[in-house]
C-alpha positions in Angstrom: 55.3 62.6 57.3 57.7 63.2 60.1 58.8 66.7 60.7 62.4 67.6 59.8 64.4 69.7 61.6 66.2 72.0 59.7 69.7 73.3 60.4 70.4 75.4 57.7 68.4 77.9 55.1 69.7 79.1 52.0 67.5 82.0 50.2 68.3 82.9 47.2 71.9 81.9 47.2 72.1 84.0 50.6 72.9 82.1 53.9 70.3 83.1 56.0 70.5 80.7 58.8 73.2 77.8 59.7 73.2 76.0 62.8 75.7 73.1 61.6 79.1 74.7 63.1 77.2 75.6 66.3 78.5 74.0 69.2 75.9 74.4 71.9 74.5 71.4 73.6 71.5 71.5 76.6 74.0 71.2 79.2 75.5 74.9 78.3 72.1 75.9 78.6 69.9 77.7 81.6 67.8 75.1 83.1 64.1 75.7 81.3 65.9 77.3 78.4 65.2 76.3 74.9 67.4 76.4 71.6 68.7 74.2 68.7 71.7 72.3 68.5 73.9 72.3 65.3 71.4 69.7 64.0 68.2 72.0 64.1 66.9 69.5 66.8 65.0 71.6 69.6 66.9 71.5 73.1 65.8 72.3 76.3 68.7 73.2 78.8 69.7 71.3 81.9 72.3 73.7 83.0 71.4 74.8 86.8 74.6 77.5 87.1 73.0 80.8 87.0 76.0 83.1 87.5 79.5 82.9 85.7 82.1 81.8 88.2 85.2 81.6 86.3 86.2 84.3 88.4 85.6 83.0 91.7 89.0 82.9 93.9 86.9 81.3 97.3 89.3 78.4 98.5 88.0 75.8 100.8 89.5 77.3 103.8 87.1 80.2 103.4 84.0 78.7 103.0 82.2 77.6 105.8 82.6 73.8 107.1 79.7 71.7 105.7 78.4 74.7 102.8 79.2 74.4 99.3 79.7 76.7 96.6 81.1 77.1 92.8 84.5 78.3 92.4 85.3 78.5 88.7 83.1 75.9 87.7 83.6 73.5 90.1 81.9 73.0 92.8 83.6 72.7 96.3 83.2 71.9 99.7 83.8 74.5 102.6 86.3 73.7 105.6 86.4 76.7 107.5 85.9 75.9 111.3 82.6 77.6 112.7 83.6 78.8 116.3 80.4 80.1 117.2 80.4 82.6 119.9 83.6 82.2 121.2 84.8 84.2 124.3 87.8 85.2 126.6 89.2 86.7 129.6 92.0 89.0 130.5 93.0 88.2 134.3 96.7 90.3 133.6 98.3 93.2 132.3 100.4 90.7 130.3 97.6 88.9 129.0 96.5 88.9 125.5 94.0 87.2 123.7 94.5 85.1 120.5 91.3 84.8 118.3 91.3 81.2 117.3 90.8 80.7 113.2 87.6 80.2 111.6 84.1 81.6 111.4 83.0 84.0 114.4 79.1 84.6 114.5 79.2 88.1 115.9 78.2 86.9 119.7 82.2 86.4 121.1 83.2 88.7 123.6 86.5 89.1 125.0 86.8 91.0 128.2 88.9 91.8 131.5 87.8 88.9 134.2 85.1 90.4 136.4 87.7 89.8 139.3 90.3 92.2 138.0 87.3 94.4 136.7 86.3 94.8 140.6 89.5 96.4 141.3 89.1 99.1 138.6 87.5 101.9 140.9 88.4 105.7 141.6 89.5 104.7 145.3 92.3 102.6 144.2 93.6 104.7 141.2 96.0 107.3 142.5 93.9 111.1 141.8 95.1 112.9 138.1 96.1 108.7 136.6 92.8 107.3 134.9 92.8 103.7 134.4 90.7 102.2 131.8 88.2 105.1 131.6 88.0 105.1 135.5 89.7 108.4 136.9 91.5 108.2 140.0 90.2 109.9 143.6 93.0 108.1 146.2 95.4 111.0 147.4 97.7 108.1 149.1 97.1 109.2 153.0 94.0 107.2 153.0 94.4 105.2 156.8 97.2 107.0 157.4 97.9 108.1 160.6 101.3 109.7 161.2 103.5 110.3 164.2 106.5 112.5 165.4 108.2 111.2 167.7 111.3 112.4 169.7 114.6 110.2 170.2 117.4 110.3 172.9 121.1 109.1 172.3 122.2 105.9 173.4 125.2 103.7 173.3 124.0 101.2 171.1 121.4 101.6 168.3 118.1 102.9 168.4 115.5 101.7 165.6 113.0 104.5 165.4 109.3 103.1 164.7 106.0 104.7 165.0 103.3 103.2 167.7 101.2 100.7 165.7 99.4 99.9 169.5 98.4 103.6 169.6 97.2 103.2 165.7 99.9 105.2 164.2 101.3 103.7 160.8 104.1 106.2 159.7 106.6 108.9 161.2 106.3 112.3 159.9 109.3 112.9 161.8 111.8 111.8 164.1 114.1 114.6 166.6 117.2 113.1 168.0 117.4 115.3 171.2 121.4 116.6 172.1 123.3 114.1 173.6 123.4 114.7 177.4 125.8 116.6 179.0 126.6 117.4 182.4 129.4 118.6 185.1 129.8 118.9 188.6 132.5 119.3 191.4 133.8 116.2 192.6 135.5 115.4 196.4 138.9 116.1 194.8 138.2 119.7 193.9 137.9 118.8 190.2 135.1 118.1 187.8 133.1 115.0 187.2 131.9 115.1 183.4 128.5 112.7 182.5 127.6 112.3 178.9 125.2 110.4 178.2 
């Protein structure tokens, strides 16, 4: 005699177990998971989910290109860009960097260009301004070699420059001498006045 499956038991006028108005099926059930439907038939679930979703709020923009996942129930397909290890350089003071969207792995560096980086040192940061990290040493005479120089009057005008030829590269000063005077008898028994 073929066995029956049974969906209800009734003891005694007492309900002790009803399936019928059960509503589960095997693909509400864990994978490897058995139970009985509302007919009293053994099931064995097909059901591969093993985490409730419905709360997910992952769009495809955040999931990786190429990976999938379950958002709410449903399964969908990542579009997020994967950048890798992407890198850039700063080459000005106006220069900024802007991160490009997407996945980053970690490896990206952004960093002053090793040309600009070069010209980061104490010697050519003014002493007490720090730079970066890198605290200045130049006092700003460094090469300099000054001059004072003396100037006489003239007609027409002078332009007052140090000798580069003898290695000088700035005047510390610059002393206009009186403008020349002198008087002396003349033939006619007066006075002949020279100025300049």
């Amino acid at each position: 005699m073929a066995e029956k499956n049974i969906s209800k038991v009734v003891y005694g006028g007492k309900t002790l177990i009803d399936l019928t108005a059960d509503t589960v099926t095997a693909d509400k059930i864990l994978k490897g998971a058995t139970a009985h439907d509302k007919s009293g038939a053994p099931i064995v679930g097909t059901c591969t989910y093993n985490a409730d979703t419905s709360d997910a709020t992952a769009a495809g923009a955040e999931i990786l290109a190429g990976k999938t996942a379950y958002v709410n129930g449903v399964k969908i397909t990542g579009e997020m860009k994967n950048n890798g290890a992407v890198s850039g350089v700063i080459s000005k003071k106006a220069d900024s960097y802007t991160v490009p969207i997407g996945y980053h792995d970690g490896a990206g560096k952004v960093a002053i260009s090793s040309t600009e980086q070069a010209k980061i040192i104490a010697t050519n940061i003014r002493a007490g301004v720090s730079i970066l990290g890198v605290e200045g040493t130049m006092s700003g005479t460094e090469g300099a070699k000054a001059q004072a120089k003396t100037a006489t009057p003239k007609t027409t005008a002078q332009t007052i420059l140090p000798d580069s030829t003898q290695g000088f590269n700035y005047l510390t000063q610059v002393t206009v001498e009186p403008i020349p005077y002198n008087e002396s008898d003349n033939a006619q028994g007066g006075k002949t006045v020279t100025i300049g």
